[in-house]
C-alpha positions in Angstrom: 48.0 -7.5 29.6 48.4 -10.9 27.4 45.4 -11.7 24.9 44.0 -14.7 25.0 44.2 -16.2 21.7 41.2 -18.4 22.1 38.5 -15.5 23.0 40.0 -13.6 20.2 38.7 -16.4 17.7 35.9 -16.4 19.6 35.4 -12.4 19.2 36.2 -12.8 15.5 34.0 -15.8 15.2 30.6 -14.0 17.0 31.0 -10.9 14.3 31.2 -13.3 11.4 28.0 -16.0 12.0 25.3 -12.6 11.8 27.0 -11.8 8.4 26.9 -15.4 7.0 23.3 -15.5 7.8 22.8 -12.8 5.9 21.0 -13.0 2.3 22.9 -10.4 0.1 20.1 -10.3 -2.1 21.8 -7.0 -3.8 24.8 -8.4 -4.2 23.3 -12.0 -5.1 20.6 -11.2 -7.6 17.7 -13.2 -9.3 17.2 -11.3 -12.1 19.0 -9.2 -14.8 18.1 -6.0 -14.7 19.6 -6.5 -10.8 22.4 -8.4 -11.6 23.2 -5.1 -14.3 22.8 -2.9 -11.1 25.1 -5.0 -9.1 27.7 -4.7 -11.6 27.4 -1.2 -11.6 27.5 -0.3 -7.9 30.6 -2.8 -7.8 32.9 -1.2 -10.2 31.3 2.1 -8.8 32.9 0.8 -5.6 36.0 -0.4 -7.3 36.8 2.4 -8.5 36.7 4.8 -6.0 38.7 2.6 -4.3 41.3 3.0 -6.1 41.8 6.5 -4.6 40.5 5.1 -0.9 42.6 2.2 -0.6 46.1 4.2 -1.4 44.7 7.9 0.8 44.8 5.1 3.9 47.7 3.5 3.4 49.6 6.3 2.7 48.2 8.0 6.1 49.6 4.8 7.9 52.8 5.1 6.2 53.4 8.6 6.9 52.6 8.2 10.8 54.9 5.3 11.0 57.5 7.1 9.4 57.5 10.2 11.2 56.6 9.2 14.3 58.4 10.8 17.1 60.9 7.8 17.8 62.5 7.7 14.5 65.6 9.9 14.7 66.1 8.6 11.2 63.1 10.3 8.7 64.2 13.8 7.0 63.0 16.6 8.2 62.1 19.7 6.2 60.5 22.4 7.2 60.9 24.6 4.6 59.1 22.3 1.6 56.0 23.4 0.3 55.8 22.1 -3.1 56.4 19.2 -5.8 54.6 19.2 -9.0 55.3 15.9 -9.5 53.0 14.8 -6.3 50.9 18.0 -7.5 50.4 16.3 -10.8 49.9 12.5 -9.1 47.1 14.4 -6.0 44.8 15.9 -8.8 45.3 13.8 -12.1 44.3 10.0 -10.7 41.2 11.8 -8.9 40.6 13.4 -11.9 40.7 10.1 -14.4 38.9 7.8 -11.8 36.2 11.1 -12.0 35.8 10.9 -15.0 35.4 7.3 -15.3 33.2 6.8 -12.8 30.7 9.4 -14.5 31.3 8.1 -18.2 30.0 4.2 -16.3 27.7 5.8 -14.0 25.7 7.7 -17.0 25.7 5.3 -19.8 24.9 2.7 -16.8 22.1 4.5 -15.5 20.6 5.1 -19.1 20.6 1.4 -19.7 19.0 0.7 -16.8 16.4 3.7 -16.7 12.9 1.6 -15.0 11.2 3.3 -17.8 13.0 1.7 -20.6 11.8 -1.6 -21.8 14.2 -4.6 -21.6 16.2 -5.4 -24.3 17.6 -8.5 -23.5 16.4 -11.5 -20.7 19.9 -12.7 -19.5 23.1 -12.0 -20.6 22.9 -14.4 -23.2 19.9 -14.0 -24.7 18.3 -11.0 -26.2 14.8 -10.1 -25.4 12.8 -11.6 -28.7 10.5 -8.5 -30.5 7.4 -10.7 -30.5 7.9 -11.0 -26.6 5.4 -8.9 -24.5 6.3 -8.0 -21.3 3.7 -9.2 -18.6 1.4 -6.0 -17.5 0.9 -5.8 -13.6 -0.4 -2.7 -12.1 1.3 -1.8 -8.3 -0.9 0.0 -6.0 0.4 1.0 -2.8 -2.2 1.4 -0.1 -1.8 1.4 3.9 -0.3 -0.1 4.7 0.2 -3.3 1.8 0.3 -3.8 -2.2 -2.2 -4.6 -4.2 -1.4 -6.2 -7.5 -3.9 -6.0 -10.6 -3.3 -8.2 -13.6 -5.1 -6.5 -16.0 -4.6 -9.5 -18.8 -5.1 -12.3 -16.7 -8.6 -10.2 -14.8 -6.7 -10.8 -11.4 -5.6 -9.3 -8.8 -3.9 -9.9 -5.4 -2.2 -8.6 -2.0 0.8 -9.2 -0.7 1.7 -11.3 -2.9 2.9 -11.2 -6.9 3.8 -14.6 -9.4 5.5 -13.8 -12.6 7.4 -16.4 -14.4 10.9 -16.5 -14.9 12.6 -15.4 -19.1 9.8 -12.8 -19.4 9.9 -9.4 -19.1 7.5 -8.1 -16.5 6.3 -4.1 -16.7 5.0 -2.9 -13.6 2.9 0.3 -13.3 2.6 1.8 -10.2 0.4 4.5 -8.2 -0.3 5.3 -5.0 -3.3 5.8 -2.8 -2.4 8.2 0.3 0.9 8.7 0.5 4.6 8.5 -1.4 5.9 4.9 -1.3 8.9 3.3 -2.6 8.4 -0.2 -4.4 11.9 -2.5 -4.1 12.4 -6.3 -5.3 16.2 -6.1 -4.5 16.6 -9.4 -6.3 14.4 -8.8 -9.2 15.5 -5.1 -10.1 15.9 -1.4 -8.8 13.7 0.8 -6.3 11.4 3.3 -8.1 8.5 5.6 -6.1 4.8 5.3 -6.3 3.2 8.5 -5.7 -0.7 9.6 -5.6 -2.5 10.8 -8.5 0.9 9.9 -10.8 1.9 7.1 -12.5 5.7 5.2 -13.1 7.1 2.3 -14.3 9.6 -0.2 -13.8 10.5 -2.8 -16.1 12.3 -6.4 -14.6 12.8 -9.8 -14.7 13.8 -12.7 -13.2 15.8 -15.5 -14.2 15.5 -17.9 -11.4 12.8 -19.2 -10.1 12.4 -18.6 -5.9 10.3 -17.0 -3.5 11.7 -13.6 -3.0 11.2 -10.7 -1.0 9.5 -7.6 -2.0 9.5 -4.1 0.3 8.2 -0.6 0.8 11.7 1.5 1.1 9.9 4.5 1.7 8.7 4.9 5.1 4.6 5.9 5.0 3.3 5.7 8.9 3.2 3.5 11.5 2.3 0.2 9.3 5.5 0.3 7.8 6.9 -2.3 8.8 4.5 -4.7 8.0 4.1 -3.8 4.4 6.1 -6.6 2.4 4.8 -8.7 0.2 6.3 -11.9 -1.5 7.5 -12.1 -5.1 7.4 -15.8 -6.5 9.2 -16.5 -9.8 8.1 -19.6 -11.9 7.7 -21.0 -14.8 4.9 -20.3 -16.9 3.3 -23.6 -16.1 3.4 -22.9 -12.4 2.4 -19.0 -13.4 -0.7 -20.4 -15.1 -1.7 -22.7 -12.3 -1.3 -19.5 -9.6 -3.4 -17.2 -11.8 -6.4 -20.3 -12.0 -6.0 -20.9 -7.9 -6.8 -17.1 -8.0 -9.9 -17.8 -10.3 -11.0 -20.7 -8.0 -10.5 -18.6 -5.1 -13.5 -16.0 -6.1 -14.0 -12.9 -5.1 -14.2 -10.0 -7.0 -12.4 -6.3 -6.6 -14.9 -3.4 -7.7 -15.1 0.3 -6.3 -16.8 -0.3 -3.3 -14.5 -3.8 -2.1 -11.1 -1.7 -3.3 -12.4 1.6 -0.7 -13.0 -0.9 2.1 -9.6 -2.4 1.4 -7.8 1.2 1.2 -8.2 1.9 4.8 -5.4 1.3 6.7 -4.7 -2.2 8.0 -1.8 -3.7 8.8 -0.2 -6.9 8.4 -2.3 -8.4 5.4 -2.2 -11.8 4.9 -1.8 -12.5 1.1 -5.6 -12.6 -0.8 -6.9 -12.7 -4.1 -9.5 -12.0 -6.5 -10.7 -13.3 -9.4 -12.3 -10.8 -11.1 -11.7 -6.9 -10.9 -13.4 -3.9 -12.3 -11.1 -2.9 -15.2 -11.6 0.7 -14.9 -10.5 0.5 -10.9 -6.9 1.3 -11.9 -7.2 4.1 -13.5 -9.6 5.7 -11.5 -7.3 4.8 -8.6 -4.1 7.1 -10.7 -7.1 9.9 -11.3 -8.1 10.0 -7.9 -12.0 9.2 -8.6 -12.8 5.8 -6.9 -15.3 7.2 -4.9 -18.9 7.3 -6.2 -19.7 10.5 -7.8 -16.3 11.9 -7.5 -14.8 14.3 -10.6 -11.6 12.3 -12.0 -8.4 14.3 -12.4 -8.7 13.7 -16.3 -12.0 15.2 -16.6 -11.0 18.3 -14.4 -8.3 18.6 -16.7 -10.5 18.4 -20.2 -13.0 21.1 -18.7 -10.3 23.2 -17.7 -8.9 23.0 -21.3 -12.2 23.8 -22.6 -12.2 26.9 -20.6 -13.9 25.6 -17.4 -17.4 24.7 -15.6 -18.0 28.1 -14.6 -19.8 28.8 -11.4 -23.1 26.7 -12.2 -21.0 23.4 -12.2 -19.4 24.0 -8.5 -21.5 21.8 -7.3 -21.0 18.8 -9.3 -17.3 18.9 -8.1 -15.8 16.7 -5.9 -12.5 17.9 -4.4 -10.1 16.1 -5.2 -7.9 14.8 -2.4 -4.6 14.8 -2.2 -3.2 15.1 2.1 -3.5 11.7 3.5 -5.9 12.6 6.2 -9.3 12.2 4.2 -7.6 8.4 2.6 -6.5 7.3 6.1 -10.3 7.1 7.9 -10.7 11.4 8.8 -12.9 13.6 6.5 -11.7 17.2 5.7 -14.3 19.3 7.6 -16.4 21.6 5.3 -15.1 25.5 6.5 -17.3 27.6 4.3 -17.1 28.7 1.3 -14.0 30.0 -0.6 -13.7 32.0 -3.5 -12.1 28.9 -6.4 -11.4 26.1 -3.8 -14.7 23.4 -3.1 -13.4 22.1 0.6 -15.0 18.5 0.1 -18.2 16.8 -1.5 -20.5 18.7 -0.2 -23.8 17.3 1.2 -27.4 19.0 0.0 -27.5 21.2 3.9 -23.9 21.9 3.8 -24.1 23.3 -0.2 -27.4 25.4 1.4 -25.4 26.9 4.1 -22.3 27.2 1.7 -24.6 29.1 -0.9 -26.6 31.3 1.9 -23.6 32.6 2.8 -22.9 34.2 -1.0 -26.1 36.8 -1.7 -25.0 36.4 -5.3 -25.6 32.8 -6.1 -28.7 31.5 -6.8 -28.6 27.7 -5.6 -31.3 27.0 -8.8 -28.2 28.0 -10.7 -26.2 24.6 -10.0 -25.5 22.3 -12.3 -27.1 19.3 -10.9 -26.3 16.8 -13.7 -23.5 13.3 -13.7 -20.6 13.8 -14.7 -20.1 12.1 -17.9 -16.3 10.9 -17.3 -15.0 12.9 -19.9 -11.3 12.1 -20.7 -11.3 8.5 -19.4 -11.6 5.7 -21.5 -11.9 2.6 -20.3 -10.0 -0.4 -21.5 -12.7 -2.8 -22.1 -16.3 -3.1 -21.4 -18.0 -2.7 -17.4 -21.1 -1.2 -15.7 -21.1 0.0 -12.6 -24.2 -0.5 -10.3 -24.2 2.8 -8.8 -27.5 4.3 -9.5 -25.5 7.9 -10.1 -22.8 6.8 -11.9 -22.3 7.2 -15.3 -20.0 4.5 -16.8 -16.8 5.2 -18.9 -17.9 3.2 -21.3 -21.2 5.4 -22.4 -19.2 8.3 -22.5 -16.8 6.8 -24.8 -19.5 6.1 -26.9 -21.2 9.6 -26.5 -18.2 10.4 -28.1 -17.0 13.0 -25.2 -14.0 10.9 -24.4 -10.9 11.1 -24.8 -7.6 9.4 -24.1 -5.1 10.2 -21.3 
């Protein structure tokens, strides 16, 4: 059957227009910790091409040669061996091996999210006196809050750093693993409940850009993106006062209504946020009343609550079902393990069940926040709660 030239071009022509409107953003970066990355997984590529490209030509060679029609090619049956094509087979694998883990290592080093940037572009070297611009990432279902904790901000679904300067992001989750990913601005690193990472970037061109969760977390998925404006510092500073202007302010109670699960967030802001919220959000202790991981961990290292303080311990939760709308049913007691916060009839019934404990016995008294310090000033309105501030100042603080 003759081909028809023209719906050939056609064919051709229909695989090609998807591509085109394609925006490489990996391959076409913004920013150069990205741009670093892209160089890397190109000669990455390049390299191992070197054995690919050769392997399938060779295999097309060897079939056209010895095809069945050609009377011609040489037949041996009887060879087995040649040390020179021994040699050839294991030594280029071996060098491009080798190569491709000496660039992949000190690559990867360079580029480890933890490390602070040394240098803004190519051409110019990050200055010493330059602090990076703080921004605390918390991932919630399903959409991304950002905190400013210089600027007093915060916002959702939407980020504006400006471009030359050095941005360090620190990033928790709320429920759930979650991958944060601004392919133009730098690489993908996880944010994972009660635990903290970083990820340094930059950009170096100002844009709207696209920001994603790579780690799928439920059935909001794939809704939760946010977008990632790069600007100068001019149009940085007039973002962060529209944010003032708009009000609003985060606090425990507005940041536990705005952890349920949603999806689809339109971008919002707020213009002032409690200044502890972040780190209660990494030690798991938003919730009124609720022991922080810190604290557990500075009573543990001072040998424990004991028995008597059971009571005054919130579980800390960790499976997604209690964050995501369902609370952990109380089943009794068990020896070490409090099931959940426990309300004043369910401790009764939890305690009438165990002859030996005298319910006068609990330790009925706040918390005191031991091991938290909070970064500046706040009081909380919770008639229960006892701030981090006053027990910095009791001097049973410490930092974490």
């Amino acid at each position: 059957m003759k081909r028809n030239p023209k719906f050939t071009r056609l064919a051709w022509l229909s695989l090609l227009i998807p591509l085109a409107a394609c925006k490489a953003e990996v391959l076409l970066p913004a920013g150069d910790v990205a741009a670093r990355e892209r160089d890397l997984l190109v000669s990455s590529t390049l390299l191992m091409l070197l054995i690919i490209v050769p392997v399938m030509a060779l295999t097309v060679w060897f079939a056209w040669k010895y095809r069945e029609r050609n009377r011609d090619a040489e037949y041996r049956p009887d060879w087995d061996h040649s040390t020179k094509l021994e040699f050839v087979i294991w030594a280029a694998p071996l060098l491009i091996i080798i190569s491709l883990g000496a660039l992949t290592w000190v690559g990867t080093h360079l580029l480890d999210p933890y490390r602070p940037l040394d240098r803004i572009s190519k051409d110019q070297p990050a200055p010493r006196e330059m602090q990076p611009l703080r921004v605390e990432v918390v991932a919630l279902d399903w959409k991304w809050l950002f905190i400013y904790p210089e600027q007093g901000i915060a916002s959702v679904n939407q980020m504006a750093v400006p471009v030359d300067r050095p941005v360090e992001f620190t990033l928790t989750s709320s429920s759930v693993m979650n991958a944060f990913y601004i392919p133009a601005m730098a690489g993908m690193v996880y944010a994972m409940p009660g635990m903290q990472t970083k990820l340094h970037g930059v950009f170096n061109n100002p844009g709207e850009y696209k920001g994603i969760a790579s780690h799928y977390s439920g059935h909001g998925f794939s809704g939760m993106h946010f977008k990632a404006l790069a600007t100068d510092q001019a149009g940085f500073d007039a973002w962060i006062a529209k944010a003032r202007e708009a009000g609003g302010t985060l606090d425990r109670p507005r940041y536990l209504e705005l952890e349920a699960p949603s999806e689809n967030v339109p971008p919002m802001t707020f213009a002032e946020v409690d200044p502890q919220l972040y780190p209660r959000i990494v030690n798991m202790c938003v919730e009124p009343g609720k022991i922080c991981m810190a604290e557990m961990m500075a009573l543990d290292a001072q040998g424990g609550t004991g028995l008597a303080g059971t009571m005054n311990v919130t579980a800390l939760t960790y499976d997604k079902h209690q964050r995501r709308g369902a609370r952990a049913p109380v089943l009794g007691w068990k020896p070490f393990q409090v099931a959940s916060f426990c309300t004043p009839e369910e401790a009764a019934l939890m305690f009438g069940n165990m002859p030996d404990v005298v319910p006068e016995r609990a330790d009925m008294t706040p918390l005191r926040g031991l091991a938290m310090t909070p970064p500046q000033p706040f009081r909380l309105t919770h008639e229960n709660d006892v701030t981090l501030l006053e027990a910095a100042e009791s001097g049973a603080a410490r930092n974490f």
